[in-house]
C-alpha positions, 0 to 999 in steps of 0.5 A: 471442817467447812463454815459457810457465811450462814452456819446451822450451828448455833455459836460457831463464828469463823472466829472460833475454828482453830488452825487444826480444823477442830472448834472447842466448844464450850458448851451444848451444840445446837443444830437448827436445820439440817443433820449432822453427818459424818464420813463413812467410818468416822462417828462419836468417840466415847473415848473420854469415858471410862471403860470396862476390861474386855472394851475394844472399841468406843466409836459409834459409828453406824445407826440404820433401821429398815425392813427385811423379808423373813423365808423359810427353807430347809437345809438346802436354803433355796426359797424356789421350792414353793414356798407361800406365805400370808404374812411376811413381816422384818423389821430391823435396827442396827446401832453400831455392830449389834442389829435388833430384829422383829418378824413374823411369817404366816405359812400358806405352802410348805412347797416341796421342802424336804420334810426331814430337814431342820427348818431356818428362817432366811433373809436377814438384813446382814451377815453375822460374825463368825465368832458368835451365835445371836439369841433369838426368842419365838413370842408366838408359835401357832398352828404348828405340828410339834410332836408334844404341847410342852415343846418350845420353838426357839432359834439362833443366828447362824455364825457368817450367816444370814438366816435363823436357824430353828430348834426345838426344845423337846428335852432336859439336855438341850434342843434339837433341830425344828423340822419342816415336817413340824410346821404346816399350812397356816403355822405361824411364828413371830419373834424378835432377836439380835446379832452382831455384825 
């Protein structure tokens, strides 16, 4: 730890820093100007608390928002098939391993995307685990061209990915690919989600 002669940090004087680095504070921390930063890997260690059975870490050690730009593609996941849009809109925060996503994408052209094919929503900002699958939950589904009014888009984050993958949740026993041919010109889907990293 390093002090310059005009520390930042309310009550902290040369005095109080101990041979190991470490300053025992005794009470709240108060940071007047400037952040608190930390080198890559290192963060704030929960380890004092009390912890569930299956806990396997307790550093906090990464916080980032931002934006991502939301495609869509078949099962070839090229976005160089003429593909248009009059909304591309992703935003994203990540605290920890776990990132929280928000989007919305307007169709103006399906392109050429084999109509056949399951559709899949690219572009996320970082590559899931392999372990598991991230839940995703479609707020708005206009304009589509579903089969049957009572049929609900819904999707998933695909495990060592970096797209959604949609279905379609036209029976009792579960969901089935989302076509491209269920979309169309003007089709319109926002939603939100999350993932782990």
């Amino acid at each position: 730890m390093s002090v310059t002669s005009n520390p930042s940090v309310t009550g902290v004087t040369l005095g109080d820093i101990k041979a190991d680095g470490t300053v025992p504070f005794v009470s709240d921390v108060t940071i007047n100007t400037g952040n608190l930063v930390f080198d890559s890997g290192k963060g704030i260690d929960f380890s004092a608390t009390a912890d569930a059975g299956g806990m396997t870490g307790e550093l906090f050690a990464d916080y980032e928002k931002g934006t991502w730009t939301p495609t869509i593609q078949d099962n070839s996941g090229s976005d160089s098939e003429g593909q248009a849009y009059t909304t591309q809109v992703g935003r994203y925060f990540r605290m920890g391993d776990l990132v929280f996503i928000a989007f919305r994408v307007t169709i103006s052209d399906l392109g050429t995307l084999t109509v056949g094919q399951g559709a899949r929503l690219a572009g996320l900002p970082f590559t899931s685990i392999g372990i598991y699958h991230g839940a995703i939950a479609i707020g708005l589904g206009d304009s589509l061209a579903l089969p049957n009014a009572s049929e609900t888009v819904t999707g998933f984050v695909q495990a060592s990915n970096t797209f959604i993958a949609l279905k379609n949740w036209d029976a009792t026993t579960g969901v089935s690919d989302l076509l491209i041919s269920e979309l169309s010109v003007g089709g319109d889907l926002l939603g939100v989600g999350f993932y782990e990293v």
